[in-house]
N, C-alpha and C positions, 0 to 999 in steps of 0.2 A: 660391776668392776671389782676385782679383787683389792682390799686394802694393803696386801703383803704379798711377796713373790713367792711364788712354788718353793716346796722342800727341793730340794737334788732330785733326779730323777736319779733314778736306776737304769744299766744298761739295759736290762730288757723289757723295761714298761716303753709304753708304745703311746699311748691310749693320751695321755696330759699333751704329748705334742704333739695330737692329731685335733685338738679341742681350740682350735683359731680362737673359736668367738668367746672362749675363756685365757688364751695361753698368752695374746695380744694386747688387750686392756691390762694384764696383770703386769707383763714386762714395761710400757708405759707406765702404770702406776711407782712401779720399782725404780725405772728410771729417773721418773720426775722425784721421788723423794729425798734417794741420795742426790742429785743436783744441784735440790733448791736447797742442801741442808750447809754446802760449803762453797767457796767464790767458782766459779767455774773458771773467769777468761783474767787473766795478770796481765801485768804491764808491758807483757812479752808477747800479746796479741797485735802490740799495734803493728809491730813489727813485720810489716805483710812483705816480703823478698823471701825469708825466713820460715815462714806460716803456710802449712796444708791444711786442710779439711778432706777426709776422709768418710765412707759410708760404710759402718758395719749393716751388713745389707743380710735380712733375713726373706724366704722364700720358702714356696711348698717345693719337694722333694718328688720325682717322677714316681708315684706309688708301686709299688711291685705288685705282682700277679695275685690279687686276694686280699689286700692291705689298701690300708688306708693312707694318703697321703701326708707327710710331715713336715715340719717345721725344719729349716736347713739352713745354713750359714751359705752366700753364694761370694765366691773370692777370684779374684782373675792370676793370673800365673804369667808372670811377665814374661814378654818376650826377649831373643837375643838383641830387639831392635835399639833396649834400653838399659842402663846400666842398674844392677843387682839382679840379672836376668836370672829366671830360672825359681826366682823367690816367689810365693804365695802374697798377694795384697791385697785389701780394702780398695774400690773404686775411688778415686777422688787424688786430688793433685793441689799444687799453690793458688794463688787468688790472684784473680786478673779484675782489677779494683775497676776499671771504666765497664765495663759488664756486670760485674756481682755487685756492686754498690747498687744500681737501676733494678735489678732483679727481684734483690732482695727486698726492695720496699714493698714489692707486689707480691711479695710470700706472706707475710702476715695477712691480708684482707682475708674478710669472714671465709670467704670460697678456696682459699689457696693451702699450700701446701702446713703451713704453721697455723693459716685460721682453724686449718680442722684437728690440729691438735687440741685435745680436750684442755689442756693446762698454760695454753698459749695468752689469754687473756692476763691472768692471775701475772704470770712471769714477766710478761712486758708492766705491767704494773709495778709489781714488787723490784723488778731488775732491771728498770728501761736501759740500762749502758748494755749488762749482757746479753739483752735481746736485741739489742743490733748485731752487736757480734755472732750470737746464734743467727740471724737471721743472713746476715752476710757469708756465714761458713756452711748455712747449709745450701746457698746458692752456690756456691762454687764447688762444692761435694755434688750435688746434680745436674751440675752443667761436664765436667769430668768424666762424672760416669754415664752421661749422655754419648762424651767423646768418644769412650773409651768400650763402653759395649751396649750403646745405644738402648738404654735405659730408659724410659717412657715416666720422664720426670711427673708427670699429671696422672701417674697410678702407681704413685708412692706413698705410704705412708708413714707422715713422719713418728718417730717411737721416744725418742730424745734426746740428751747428749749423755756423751760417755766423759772421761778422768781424758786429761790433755797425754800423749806422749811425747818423747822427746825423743830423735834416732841418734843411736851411739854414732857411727860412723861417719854422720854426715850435719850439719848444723842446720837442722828444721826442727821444727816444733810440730804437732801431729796435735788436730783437733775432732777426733771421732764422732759423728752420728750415726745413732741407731737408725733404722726404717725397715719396711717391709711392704716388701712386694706380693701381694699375693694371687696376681693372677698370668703378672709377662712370664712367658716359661721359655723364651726364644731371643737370645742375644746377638748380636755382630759385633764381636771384639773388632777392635783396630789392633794396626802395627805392631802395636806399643802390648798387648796382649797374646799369649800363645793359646792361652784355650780357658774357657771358666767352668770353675767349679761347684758343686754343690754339696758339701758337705753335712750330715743330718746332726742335728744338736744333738740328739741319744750318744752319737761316738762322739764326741766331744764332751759330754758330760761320762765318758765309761776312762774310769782311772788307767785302763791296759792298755790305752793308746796312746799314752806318752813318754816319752823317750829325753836320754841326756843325752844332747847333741854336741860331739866333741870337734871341735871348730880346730882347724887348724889353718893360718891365714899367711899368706904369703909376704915378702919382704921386697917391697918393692928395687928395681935394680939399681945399681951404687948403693942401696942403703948396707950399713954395717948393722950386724946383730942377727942371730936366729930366728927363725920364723914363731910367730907368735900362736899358741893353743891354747883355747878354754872352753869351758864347759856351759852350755848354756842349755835352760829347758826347751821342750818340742815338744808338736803333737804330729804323730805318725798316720797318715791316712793312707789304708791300703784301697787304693781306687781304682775300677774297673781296666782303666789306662795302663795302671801303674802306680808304684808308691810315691804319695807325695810327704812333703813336712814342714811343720808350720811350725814358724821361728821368730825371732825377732821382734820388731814394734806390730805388725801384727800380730803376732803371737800376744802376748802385751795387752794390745786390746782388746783379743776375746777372750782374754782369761779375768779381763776387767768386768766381762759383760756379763760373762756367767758368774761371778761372785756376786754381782748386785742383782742379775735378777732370777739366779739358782741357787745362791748361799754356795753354789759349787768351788772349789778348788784342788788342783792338780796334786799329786802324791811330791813329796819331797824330790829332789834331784837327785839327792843320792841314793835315793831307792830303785830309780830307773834303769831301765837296756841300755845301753850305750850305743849311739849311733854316730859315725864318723862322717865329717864333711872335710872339705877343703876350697877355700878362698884365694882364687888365683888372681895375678894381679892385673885379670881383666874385669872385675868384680864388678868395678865402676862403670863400667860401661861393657858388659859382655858378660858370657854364661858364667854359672857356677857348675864346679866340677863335685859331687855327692856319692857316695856311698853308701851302703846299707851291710849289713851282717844279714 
């Protein structure tokens, strides 16, 4: 096991995120360090109405013709069915306390999902409070994305927690876990999902594909005042589909992920493309309307 996280990759090295049985222990290792080193869960944890658990969910990448298969971000792409449709997000939803509370006690044992985290023993020793709470959030981040695109909870592995977010627009608190998948290649979104994606860590770690995404949001009707515009960062995925673009508290937590276990970070805002959006005031519950240059 690596003691330190990889240097930044390079857009065109290949070779470090094709290396599982080195590239997996290293990111766990990096995980667990930043972690244990500051509080993870505040007093704002208890607060479950309030409280998501989310999965930054890593997976292999369908190999191209003569290559080798990669390490990949996999993210679901909401549907119209739910409101901030159209947005890229992490699997995982709120906590439903009479289920995740029973769950979670069964994630720790030696055989489950946290017993076989290598660092799971040590944590609940040194952290018995936030090892409940981890324990509890990561039952509700894989009962979720069980819902939501039928996730094969028992061929997960867990990787560790990530920094808490918080979403501008809406009052939740956002509790990110790592994991990786590394053999389901075959999902069933629900409803509530339009199609998922797998994005390769190489373009996410390559600085030319991020962009300053110029938001302009609409004003809700009677309201008085002009409509509100600002700039906020992105990362631009040209996908076999179509363009997509990653924004927001997701955006937020993979930018978290790759700092702690790539040293990686994005190019300034004001050095970026500019790319226009628009927030209409079906946002909440209904599509987003997007543009590109």
């Amino acid at each position: 096991m690596w003691e330190h996280p990889p240097a930044p990759v390079a857009a065109d090295t290949r070779e470090p995120l094709s290396d599982f049985k080195r590239l997996i222990p290293a990111i766990t290792a990096a995980l667990y360090d930043h972690a244990s080193a500051t509080p993870l869960y505040d007093a704002a944890a208890a607060d479950l109405a309030a409280t998501s658990a989310v999965l930054l969910l890593l997976g292999r990448c369908q190999p191209a013709e003569g290559r080798a298969s990669e390490a990949c971000l996999v993210l679901n792409k909401r549907s119209a069915a739910v409101r901030q449709s159209g947005d890229l997000c992490c699997p995982g939803g709120g906590v439903a306390p009479r289920f995740d509370f029973g769950v979670a006690r069964m994630l720790g044992l030696p055989l489950g999902p946290l017993g076989r985290w290598p660092f799971w023993r040590r944590w609940r020793r040194q952290k018995p409070l936030e090892g409940r709470w981890l324990a509890l959030y990561y039952a509700t981040a894989l009962r979720e994305a069980f819902e939501e695109m039928r996730l094969n909870p028992l061929r997960v592995r867990f990787l560790g927690p990530l920094p808490q977010q918080r979403l501008v627009l809406f009052r939740r608190l956002i509790y990110p876990l790592a994991a990786w998948v590394p053999h389901q290649q075959r999902f069933k979104p629900n409803r509530e999902v339009e199609r998922i994606l797998r994005i390769p860590l190489r373009r996410l770690l390559s600085p030319e594909n991020y962009v300053r995404y110029q938001l302009t949001m609409a004003v809700p009707a009677g309201s008085p005042g002009p409509e509100t515009v600002r700039d906020v960062p992105g990362f631009r995925w040209r996908a076999p589909h179509g363009t997509e673009l990653l924004w927001g508290a997701t955006y937020r937590i993979t930018m978290s992920f790759l700092k702690i276990a790539f040293g990686f970070a994005p190019p300034e805002i004001a050095h970026l493309p500019r790319v226009t959006g628009y927030l209409n005031e079906s946002y909440l519950s209904g599509e987003r309307e997007m543009e590109t240059p």
